[in-house]
PDB file of N, CA, C and O in Angstrom, chain B, residues numbered from 101:
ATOM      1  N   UNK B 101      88.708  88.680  87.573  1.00  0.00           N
ATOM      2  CA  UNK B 101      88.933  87.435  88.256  1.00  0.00           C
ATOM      3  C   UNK B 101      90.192  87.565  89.097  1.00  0.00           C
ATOM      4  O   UNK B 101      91.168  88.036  88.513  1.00  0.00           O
ATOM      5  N   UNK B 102      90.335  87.208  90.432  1.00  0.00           N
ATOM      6  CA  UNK B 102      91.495  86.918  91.333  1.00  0.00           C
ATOM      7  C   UNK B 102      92.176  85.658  91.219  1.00  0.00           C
ATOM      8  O   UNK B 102      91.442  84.682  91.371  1.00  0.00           O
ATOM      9  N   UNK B 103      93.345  85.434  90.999  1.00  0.00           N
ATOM     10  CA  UNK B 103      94.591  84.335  91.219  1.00  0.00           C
ATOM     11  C   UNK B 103      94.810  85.119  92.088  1.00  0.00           C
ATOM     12  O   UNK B 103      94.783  86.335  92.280  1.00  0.00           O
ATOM     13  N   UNK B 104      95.217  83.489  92.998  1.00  0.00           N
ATOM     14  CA  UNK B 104      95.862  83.456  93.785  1.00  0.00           C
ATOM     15  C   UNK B 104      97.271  82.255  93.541  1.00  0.00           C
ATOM     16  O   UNK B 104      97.089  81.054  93.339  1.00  0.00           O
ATOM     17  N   UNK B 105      98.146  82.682  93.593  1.00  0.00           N
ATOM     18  CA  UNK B 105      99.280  81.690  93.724  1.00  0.00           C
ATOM     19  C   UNK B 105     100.481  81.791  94.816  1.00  0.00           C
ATOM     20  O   UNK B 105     100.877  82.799  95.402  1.00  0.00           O
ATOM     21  N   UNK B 106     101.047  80.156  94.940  1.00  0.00           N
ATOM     22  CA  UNK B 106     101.666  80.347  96.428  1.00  0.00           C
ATOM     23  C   UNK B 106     103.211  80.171  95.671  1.00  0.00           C
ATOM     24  O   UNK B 106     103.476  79.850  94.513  1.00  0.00           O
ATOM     25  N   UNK B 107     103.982  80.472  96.661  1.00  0.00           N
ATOM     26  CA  UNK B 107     105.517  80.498  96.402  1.00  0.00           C
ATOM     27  C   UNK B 107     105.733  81.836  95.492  1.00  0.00           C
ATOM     28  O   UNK B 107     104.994  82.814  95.380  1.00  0.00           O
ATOM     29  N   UNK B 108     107.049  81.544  94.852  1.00  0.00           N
ATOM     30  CA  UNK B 108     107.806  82.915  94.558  1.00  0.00           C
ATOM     31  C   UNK B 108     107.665  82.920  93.239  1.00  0.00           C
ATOM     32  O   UNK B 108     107.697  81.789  92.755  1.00  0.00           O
ATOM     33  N   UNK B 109     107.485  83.990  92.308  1.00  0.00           N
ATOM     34  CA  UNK B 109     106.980  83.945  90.872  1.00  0.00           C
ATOM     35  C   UNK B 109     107.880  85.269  90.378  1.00  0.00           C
ATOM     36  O   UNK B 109     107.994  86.432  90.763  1.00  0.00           O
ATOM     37  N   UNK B 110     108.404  84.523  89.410  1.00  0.00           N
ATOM     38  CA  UNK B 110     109.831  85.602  88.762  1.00  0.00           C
ATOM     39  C   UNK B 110     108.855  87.079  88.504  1.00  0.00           C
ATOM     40  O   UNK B 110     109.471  87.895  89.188  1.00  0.00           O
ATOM     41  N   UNK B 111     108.085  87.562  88.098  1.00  0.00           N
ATOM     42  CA  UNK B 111     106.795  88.624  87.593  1.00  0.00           C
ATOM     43  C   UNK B 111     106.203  89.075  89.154  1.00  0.00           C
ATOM     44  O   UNK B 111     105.196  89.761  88.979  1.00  0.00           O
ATOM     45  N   UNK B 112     106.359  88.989  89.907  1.00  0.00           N
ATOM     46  CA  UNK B 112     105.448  89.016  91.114  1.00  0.00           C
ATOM     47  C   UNK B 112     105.947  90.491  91.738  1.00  0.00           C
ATOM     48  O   UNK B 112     107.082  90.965  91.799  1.00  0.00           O
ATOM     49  N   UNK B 113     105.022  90.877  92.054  1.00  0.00           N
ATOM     50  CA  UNK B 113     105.181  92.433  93.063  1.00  0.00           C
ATOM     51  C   UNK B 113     105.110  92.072  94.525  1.00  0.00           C
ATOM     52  O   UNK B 113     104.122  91.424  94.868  1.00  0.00           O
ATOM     53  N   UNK B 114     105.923  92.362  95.357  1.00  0.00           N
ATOM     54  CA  UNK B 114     105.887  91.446  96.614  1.00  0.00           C
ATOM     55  C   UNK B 114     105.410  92.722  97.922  1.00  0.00           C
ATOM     56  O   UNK B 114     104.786  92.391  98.929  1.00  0.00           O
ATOM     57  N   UNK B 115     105.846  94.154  97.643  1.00  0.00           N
ATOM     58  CA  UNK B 115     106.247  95.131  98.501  1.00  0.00           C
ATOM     59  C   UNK B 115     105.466  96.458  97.713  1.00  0.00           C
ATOM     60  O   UNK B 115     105.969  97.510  97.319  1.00  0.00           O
ATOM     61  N   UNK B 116     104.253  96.055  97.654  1.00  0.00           N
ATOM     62  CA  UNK B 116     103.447  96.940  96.858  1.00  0.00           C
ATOM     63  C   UNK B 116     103.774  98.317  97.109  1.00  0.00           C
ATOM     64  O   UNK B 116     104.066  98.982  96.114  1.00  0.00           O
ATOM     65  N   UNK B 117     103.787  98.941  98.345  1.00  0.00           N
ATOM     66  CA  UNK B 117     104.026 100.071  98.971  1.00  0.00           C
ATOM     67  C   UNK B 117     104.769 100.455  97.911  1.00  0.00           C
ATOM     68  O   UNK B 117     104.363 101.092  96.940  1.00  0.00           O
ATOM     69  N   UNK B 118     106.043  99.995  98.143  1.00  0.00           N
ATOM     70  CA  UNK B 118     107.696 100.437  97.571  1.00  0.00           C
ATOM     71  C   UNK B 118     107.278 100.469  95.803  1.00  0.00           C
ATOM     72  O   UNK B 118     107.829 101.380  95.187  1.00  0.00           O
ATOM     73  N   UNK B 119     106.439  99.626  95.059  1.00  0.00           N
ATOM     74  CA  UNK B 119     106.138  99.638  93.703  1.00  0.00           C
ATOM     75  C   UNK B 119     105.624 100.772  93.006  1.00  0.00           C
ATOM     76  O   UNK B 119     105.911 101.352  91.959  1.00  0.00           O
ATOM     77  N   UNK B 120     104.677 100.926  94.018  1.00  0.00           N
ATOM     78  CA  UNK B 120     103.693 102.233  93.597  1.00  0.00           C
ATOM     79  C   UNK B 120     104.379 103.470  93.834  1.00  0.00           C
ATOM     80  O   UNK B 120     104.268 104.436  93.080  1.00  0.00           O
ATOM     81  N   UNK B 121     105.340 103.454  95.238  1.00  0.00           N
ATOM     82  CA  UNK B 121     106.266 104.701  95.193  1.00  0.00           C
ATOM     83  C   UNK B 121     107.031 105.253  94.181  1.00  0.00           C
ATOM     84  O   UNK B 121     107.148 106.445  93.895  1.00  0.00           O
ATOM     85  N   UNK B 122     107.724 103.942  93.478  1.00  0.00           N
ATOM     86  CA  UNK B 122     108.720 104.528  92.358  1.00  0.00           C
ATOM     87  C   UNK B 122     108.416 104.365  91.320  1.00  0.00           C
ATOM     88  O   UNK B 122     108.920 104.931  90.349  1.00  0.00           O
ATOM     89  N   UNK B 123     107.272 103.326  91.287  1.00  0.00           N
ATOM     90  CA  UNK B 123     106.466 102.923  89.781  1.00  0.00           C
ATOM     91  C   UNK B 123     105.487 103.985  88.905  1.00  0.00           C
ATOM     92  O   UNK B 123     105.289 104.031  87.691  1.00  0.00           O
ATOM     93  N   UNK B 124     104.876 104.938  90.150  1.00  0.00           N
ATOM     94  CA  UNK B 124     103.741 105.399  89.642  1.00  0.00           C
ATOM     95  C   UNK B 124     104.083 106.586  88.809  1.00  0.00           C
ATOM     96  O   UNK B 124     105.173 107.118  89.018  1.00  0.00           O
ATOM     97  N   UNK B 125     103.245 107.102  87.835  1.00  0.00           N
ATOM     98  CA  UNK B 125     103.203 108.264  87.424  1.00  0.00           C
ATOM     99  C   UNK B 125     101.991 109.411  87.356  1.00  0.00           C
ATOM    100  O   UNK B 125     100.907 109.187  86.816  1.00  0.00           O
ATOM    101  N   UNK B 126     102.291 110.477  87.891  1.00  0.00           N
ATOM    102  CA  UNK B 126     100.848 111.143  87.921  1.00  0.00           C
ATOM    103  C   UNK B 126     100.277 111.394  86.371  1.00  0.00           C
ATOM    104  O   UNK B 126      99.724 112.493  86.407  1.00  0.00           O
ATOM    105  N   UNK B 127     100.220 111.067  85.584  1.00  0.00           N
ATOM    106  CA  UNK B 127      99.025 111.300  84.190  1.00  0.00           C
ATOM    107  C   UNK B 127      98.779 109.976  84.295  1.00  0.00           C
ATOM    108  O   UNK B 127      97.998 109.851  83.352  1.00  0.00           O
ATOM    109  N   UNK B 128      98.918 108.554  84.915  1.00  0.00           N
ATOM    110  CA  UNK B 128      97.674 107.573  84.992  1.00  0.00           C
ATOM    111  C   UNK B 128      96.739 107.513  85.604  1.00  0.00           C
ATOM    112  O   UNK B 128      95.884 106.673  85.321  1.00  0.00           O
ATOM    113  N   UNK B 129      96.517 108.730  87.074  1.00  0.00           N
ATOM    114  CA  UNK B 129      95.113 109.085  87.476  1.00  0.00           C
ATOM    115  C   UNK B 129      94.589 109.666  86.674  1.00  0.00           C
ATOM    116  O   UNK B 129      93.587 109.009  86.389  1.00  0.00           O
ATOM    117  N   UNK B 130      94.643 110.863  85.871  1.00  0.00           N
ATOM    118  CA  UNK B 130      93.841 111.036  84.656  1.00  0.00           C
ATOM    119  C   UNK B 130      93.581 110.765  83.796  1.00  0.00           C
ATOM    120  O   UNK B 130      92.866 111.477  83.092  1.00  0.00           O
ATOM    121  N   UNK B 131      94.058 109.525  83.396  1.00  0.00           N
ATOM    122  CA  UNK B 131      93.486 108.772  81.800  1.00  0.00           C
ATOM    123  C   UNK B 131      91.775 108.448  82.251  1.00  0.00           C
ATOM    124  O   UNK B 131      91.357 108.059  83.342  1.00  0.00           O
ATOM    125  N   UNK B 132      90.997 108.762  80.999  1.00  0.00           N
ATOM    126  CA  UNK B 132      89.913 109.007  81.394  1.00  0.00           C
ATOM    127  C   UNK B 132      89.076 107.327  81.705  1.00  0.00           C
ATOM    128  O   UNK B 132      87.935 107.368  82.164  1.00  0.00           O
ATOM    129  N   UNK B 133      89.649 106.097  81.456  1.00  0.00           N
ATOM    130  CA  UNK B 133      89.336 104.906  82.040  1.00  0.00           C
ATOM    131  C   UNK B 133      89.964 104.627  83.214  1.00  0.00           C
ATOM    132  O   UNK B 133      89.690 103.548  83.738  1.00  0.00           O
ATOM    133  N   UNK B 134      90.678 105.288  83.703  1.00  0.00           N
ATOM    134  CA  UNK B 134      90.844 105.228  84.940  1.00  0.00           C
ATOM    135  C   UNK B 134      90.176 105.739  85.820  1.00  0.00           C
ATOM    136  O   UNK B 134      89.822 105.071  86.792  1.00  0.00           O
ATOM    137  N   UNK B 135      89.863 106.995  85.684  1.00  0.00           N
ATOM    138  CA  UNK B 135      88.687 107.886  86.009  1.00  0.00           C
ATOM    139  C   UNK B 135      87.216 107.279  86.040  1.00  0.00           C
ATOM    140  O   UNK B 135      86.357 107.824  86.734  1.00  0.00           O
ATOM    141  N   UNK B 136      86.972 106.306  85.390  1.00  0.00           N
ATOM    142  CA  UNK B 136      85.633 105.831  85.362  1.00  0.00           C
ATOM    143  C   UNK B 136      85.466 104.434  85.914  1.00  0.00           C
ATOM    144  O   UNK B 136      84.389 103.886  86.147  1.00  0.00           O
ATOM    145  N   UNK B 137      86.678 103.930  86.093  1.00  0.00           N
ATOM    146  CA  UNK B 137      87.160 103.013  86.798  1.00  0.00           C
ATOM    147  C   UNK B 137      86.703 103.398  88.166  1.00  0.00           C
ATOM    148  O   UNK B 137      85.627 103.087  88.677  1.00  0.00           O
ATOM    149  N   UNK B 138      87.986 104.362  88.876  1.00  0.00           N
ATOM    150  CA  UNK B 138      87.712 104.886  89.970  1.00  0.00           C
ATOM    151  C   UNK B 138      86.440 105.160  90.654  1.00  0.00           C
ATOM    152  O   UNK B 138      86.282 104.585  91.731  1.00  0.00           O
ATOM    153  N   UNK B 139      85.113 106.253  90.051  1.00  0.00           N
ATOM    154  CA  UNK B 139      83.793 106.402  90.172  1.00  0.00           C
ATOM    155  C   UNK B 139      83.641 105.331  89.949  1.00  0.00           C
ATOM    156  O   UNK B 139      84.524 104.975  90.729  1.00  0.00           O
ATOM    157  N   UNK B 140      83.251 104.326  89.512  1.00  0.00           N
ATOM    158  CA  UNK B 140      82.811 103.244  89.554  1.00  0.00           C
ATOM    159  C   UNK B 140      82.765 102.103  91.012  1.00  0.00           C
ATOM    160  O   UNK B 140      81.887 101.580  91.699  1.00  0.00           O
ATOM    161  N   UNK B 141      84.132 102.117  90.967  1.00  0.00           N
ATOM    162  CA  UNK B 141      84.582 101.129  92.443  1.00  0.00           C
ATOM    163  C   UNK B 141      84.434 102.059  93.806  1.00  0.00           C
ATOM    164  O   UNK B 141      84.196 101.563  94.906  1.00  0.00           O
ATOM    165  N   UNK B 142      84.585 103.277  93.610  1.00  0.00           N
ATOM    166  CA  UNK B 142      84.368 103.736  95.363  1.00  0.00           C
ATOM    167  C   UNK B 142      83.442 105.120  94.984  1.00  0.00           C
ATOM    168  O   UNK B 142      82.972 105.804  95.894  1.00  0.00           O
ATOM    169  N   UNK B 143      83.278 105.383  93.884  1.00  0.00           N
ATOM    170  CA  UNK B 143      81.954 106.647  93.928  1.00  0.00           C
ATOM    171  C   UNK B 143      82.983 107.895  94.029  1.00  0.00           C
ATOM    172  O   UNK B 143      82.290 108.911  93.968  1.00  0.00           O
ATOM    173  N   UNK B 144      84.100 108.175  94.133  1.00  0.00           N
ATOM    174  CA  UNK B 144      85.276 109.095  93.822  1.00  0.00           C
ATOM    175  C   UNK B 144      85.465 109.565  92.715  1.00  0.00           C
ATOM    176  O   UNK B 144      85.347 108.921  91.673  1.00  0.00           O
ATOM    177  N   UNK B 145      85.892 111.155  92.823  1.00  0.00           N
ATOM    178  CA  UNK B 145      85.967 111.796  90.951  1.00  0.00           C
ATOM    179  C   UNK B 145      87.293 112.502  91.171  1.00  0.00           C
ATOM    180  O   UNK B 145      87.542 113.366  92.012  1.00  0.00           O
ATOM    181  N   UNK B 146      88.098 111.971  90.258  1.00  0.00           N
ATOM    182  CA  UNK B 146      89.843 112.661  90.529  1.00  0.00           C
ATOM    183  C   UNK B 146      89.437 113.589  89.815  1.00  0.00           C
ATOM    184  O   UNK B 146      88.751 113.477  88.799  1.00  0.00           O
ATOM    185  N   UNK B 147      89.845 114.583  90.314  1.00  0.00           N
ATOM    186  CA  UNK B 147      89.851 116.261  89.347  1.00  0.00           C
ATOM    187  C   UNK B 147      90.870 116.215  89.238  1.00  0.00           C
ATOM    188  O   UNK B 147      90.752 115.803  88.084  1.00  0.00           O
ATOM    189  N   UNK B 148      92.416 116.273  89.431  1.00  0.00           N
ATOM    190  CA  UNK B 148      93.636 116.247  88.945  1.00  0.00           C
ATOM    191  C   UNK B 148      95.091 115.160  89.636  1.00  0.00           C
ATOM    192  O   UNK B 148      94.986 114.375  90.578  1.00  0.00           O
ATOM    193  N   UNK B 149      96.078 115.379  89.005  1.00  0.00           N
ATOM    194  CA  UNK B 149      96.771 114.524  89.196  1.00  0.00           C
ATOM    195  C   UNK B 149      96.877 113.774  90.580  1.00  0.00           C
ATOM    196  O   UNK B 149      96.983 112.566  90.788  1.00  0.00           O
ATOM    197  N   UNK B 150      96.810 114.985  91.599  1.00  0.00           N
ATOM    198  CA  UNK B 150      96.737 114.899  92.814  1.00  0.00           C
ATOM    199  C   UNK B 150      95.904 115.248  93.680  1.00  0.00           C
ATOM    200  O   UNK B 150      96.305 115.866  94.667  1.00  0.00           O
ATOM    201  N   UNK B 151      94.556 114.942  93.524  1.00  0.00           N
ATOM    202  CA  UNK B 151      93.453 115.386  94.288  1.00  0.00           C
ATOM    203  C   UNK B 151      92.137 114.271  93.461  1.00  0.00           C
ATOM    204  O   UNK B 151      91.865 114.122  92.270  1.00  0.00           O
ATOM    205  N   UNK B 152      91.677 113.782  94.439  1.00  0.00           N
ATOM    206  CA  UNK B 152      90.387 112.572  94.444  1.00  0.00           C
ATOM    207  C   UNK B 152      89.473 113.043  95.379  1.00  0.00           C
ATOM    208  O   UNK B 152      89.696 112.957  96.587  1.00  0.00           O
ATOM    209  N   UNK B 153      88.435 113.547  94.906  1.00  0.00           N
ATOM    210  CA  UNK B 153      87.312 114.018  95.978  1.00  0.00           C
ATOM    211  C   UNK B 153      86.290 112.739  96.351  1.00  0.00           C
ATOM    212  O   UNK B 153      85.378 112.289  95.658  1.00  0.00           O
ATOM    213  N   UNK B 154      86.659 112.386  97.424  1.00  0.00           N
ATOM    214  CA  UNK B 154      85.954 110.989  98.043  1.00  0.00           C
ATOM    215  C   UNK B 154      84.556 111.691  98.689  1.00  0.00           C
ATOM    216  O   UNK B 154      84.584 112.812  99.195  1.00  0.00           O
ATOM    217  N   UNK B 155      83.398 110.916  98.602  1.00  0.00           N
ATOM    218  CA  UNK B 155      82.338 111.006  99.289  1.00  0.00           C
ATOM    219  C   UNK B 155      82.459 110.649 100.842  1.00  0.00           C
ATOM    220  O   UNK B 155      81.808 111.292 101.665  1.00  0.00           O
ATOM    221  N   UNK B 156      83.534 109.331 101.325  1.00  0.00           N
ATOM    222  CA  UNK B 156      84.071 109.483 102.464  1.00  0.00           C
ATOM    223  C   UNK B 156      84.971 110.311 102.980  1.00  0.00           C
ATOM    224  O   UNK B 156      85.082 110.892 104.059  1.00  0.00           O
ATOM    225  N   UNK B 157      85.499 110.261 102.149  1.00  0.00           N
ATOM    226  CA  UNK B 157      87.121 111.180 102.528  1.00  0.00           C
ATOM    227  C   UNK B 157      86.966 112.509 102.616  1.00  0.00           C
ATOM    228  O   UNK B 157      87.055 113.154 103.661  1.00  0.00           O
ATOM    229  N   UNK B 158      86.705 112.995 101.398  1.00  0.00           N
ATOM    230  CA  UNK B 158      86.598 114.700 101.241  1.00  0.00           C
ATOM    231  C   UNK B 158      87.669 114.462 100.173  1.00  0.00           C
ATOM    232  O   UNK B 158      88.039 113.360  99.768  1.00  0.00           O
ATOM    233  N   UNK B 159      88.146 115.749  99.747  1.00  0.00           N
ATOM    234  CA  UNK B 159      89.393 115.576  98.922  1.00  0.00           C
ATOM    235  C   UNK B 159      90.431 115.195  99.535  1.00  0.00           C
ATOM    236  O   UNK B 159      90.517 115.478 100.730  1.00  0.00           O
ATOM    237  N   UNK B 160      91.384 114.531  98.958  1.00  0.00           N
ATOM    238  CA  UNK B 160      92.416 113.940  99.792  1.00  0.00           C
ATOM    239  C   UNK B 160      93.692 113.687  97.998  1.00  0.00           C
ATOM    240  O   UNK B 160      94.810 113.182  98.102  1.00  0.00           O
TER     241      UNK B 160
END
């Protein structure tokens, strides 16, 4: 389900870019519900931390 809410919310990610830059870690593309997650929503199979072989894309 999507919320949507307006104004400023103490919890809120505002600058997604910048979140995912310093937030992310490479072993949460391979947890294997993420992985099935992924195939699921765009038909993509991550083979490793850093590589997603897209049916559009190619590996990338």
């Amino acid at each position: 389900m999507l919320n949507i809410y307006y104004g400023n919310m103490k919890e809120s990610v505002y600058n997604t870019a910048a979140y995912f830059k310093y937030d992310y870690e490479d072993s949460w593309i391979v947890d294997p519900f993420v992985k099935e997650m992924i195939q699921d929503v765009d038909q993509s199979t991550v083979l490793d931390s850093g590589v997603i072989d897209s049916p559009v894309l190619g590996k990338c």
